[in-house]
C-alpha positions in Angstrom: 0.0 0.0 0.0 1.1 3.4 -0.8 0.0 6.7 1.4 0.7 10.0 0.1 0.0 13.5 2.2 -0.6 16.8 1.4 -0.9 17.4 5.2 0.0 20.8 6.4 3.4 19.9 8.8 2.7 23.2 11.3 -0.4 22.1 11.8 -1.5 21.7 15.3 -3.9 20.4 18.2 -4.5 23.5 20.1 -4.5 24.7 23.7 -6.8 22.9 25.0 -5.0 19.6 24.3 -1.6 21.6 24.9 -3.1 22.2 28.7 -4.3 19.0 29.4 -0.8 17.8 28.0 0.5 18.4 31.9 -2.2 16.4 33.8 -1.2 12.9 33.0 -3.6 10.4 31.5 -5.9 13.6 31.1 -5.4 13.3 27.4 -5.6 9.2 27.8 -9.3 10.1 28.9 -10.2 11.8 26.3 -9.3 9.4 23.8 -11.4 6.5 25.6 -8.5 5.2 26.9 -9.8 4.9 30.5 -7.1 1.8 31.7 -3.7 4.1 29.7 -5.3 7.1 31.6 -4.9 5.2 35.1 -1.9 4.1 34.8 -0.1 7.5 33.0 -1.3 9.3 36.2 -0.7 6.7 38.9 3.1 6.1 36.9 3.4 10.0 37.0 2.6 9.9 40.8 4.3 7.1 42.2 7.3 8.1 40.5 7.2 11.4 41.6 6.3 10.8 45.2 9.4 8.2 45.2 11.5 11.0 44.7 10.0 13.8 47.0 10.0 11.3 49.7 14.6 12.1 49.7 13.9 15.4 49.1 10.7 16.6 50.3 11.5 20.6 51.2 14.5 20.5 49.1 12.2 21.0 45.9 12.0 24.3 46.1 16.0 25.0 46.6 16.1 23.6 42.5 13.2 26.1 41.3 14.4 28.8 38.8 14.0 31.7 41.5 14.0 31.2 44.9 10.7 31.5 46.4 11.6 32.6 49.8 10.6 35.8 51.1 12.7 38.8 49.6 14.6 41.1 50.9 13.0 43.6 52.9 9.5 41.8 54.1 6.7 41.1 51.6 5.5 38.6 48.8 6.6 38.1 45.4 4.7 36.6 42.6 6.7 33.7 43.1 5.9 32.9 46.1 2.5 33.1 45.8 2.7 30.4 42.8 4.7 28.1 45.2 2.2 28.8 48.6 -0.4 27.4 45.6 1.3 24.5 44.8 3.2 25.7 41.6 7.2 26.1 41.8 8.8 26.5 38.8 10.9 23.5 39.1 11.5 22.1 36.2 10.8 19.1 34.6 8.5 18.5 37.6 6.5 21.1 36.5 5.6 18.9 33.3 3.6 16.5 36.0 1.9 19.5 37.5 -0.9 17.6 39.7 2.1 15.9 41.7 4.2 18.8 41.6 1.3 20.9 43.0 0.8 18.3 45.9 4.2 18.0 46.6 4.7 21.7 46.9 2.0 22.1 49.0 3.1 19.1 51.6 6.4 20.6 51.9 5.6 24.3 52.0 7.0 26.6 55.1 8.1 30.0 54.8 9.8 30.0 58.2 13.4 30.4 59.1 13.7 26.9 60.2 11.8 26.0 56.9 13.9 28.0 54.7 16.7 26.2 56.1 15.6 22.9 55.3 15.1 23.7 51.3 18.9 24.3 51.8 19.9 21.5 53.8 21.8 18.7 51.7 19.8 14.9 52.1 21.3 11.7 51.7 20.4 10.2 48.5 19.1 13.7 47.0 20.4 13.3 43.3 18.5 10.3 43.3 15.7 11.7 44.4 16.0 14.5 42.4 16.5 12.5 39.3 13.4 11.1 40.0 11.2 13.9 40.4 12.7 15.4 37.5 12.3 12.1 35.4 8.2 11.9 36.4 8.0 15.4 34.4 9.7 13.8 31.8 7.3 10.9 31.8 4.3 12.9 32.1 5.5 14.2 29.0 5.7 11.3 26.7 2.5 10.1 27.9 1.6 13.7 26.6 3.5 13.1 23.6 1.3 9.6 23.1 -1.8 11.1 23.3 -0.9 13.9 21.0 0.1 11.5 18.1 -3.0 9.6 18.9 -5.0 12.7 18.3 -3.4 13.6 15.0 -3.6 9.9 13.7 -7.6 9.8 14.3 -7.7 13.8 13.2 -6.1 13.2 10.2 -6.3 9.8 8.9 -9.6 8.1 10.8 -10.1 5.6 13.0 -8.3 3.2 10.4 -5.3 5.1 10.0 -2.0 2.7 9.4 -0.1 2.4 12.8 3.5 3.9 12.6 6.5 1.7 12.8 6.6 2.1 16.5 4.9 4.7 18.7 6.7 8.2 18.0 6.2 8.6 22.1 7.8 5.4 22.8 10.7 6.2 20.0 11.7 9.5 22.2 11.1 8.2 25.4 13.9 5.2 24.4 16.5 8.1 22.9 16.1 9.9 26.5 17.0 6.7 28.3 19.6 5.7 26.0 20.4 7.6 23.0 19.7 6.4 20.1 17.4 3.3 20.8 14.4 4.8 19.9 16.4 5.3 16.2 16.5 1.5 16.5 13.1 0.8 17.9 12.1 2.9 14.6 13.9 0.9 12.2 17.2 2.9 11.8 19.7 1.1 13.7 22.9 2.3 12.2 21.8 6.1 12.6 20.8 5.7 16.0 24.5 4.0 16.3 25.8 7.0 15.4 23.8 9.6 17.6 23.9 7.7 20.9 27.8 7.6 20.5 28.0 11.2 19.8 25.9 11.7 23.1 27.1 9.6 24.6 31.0 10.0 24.3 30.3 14.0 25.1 29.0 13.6 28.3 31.4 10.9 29.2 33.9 13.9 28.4 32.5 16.1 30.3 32.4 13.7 33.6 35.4 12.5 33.4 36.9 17.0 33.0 35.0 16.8 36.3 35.9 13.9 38.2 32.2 13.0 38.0 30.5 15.6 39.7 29.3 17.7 36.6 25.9 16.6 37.2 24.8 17.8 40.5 21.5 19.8 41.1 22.0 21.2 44.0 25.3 22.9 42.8 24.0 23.3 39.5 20.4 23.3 38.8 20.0 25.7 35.9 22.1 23.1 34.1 21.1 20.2 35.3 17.9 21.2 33.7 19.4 20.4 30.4 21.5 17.8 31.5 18.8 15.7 32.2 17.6 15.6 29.0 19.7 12.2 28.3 18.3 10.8 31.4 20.4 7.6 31.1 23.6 9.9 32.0 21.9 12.1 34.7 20.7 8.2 36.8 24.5 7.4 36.1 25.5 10.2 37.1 23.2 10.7 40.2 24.5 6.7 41.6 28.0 7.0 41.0 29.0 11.0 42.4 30.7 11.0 45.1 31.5 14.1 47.8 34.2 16.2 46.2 37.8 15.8 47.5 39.2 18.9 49.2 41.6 20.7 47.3 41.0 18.6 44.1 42.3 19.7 40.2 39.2 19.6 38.1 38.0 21.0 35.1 34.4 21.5 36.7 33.2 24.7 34.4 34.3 22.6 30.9 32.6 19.3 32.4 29.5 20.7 33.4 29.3 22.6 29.9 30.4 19.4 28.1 27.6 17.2 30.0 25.0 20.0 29.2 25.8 20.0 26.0 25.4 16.2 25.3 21.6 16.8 26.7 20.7 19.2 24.8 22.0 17.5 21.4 20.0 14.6 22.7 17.0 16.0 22.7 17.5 16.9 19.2 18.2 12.6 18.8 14.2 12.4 20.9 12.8 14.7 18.6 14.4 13.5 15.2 13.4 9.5 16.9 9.8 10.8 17.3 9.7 12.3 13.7 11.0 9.0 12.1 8.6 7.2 13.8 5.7 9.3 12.4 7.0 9.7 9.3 6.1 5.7 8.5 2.6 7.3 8.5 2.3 10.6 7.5 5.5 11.1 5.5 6.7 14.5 4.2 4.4 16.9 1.6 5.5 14.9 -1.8 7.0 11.8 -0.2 5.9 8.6 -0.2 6.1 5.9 2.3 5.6 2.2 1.2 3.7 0.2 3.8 
């Protein structure tokens, strides 16, 4: 069978589904898919919760601005977000529901609660990881129900399934780069990515002695680093305390491991797009299924 498309590539779902993109298994609901919904939120939650059980108050020392009170007395419009249950701590923001609770359970504006956002916890890069990796999640089961609602939108109920599922393709790349290439039928170009990724942050751990991932010395960072998830859960078992005194090339390893995120999330997003191409290929192109 041959499919051609004159489909318009910018075209796309709207708010509304955008929105509901950060309340896990929302989307899953509103495709009928009552038993994906469940599990999508109850994945998002548990994950989360595993995490924020290490770090509980600690959440908000990783938020983009801190939201203690500022200098000087008086609210800021930070803050307020946090008292409400929204930080912006990010990727747990992408799972806002547990974010929001989470927040909520651990929010003091006290001296002595202040001081707990900034006092270290055993385990916390674990934990951190994996409060940061239920935002990630909650965003491929986003990224599921989006490509479920372009399939039926613009090719039916009987639309051809992809090679894999687009979601599943990028979720793979941000565990290991360049698996999802393989899960998508392009093994030797997924070969190729992952070792670029892969041999950059390596790099940039080794520059640092292994401590360029760390989120409580460098969150704004981490935030990209994270994006090859493999590296930041390798990263977050095998760090150790910082000897005294040490020679490391800290500033070029943390760049080096950011780096390798960020051209990792162009190997998700290129794994999700081969992945959808099997179905709705390129303006002019033809796909043979």
């Amino acid at each position: 069978m041959v499919m051609r498309s004159n489909l318009d590539p910018a075209r796309g779902l709207g708010w509304g589904a955008f929105l509901a993109g950060f309340v896990p298994g929302l989307l899953q609901f509103r495709l009928g898919q009552t038993q994906r919904a469940v599990l999508a939120f109850v994945s998002c939650t548990a994950l989360f919760f595993a995490g924020w059980m290490i770090v509980r108050e600690r959440l908000f020392y990783w938020a983009l601005l801190d939201p203690g009170t500022p200098p000087g007395g008086g609210g800021s419009l930070l803050q307020n977000l946090a008292r409400f249950g929204l930080p912006l701590t990010l990727p747990e923001l992408l799972n806002a529901p547990a974010n929001a609770i989470g927040a909520l359970l651990a929010w003091d504006i006290s001296p002595a609660g202040e001081r707990l956002w900034r006092a270290v916890r055993p385990l916390e890069d674990l934990g951190g990881f994996l409060t940061g990796a239920s935002g990630m999640l909650a965003a491929f089961w986003s990224a599921a129900a989006h490509w479920e609602l372009r399939r039926r939108r613009d090719g039916g109920e009987t639309a051809a399934l992809p090679i894999a599922n687009p979601a599943l393709c990028a979720a793979l790349s941000w565990l290991v780069p360049g698996l999802g290439h393989a899960k998508a039928g392009q093994k030797d170009k997924g070969l190729l990515m992952g070792a670029a990724v892969a041999i950059v942050f390596t790099m940039g751990l080794v520059f640092a002695g292994g401590h360029a991932v760390d989120r409580a010395n460098a969150s704004v960072w981490w935030i990209a680093q994270n994006l090859f998830g493999g590296g930041t859960l390798f990263a977050s078992l095998v760090t150790a305390p910082m000897p005294m005194g040490s020679e490391l090339h800290l500033d070029l390893g943390i760049i080096l491991c950011t780096v390798a995120g960020l051209m990792n999330l162009v190997v998700m997003v290129d794994a999700y797009t081969v992945a959808e191409r099997s179905v709705f290929p390129l303006p002019g192109k033809e796909v043979a299924a």
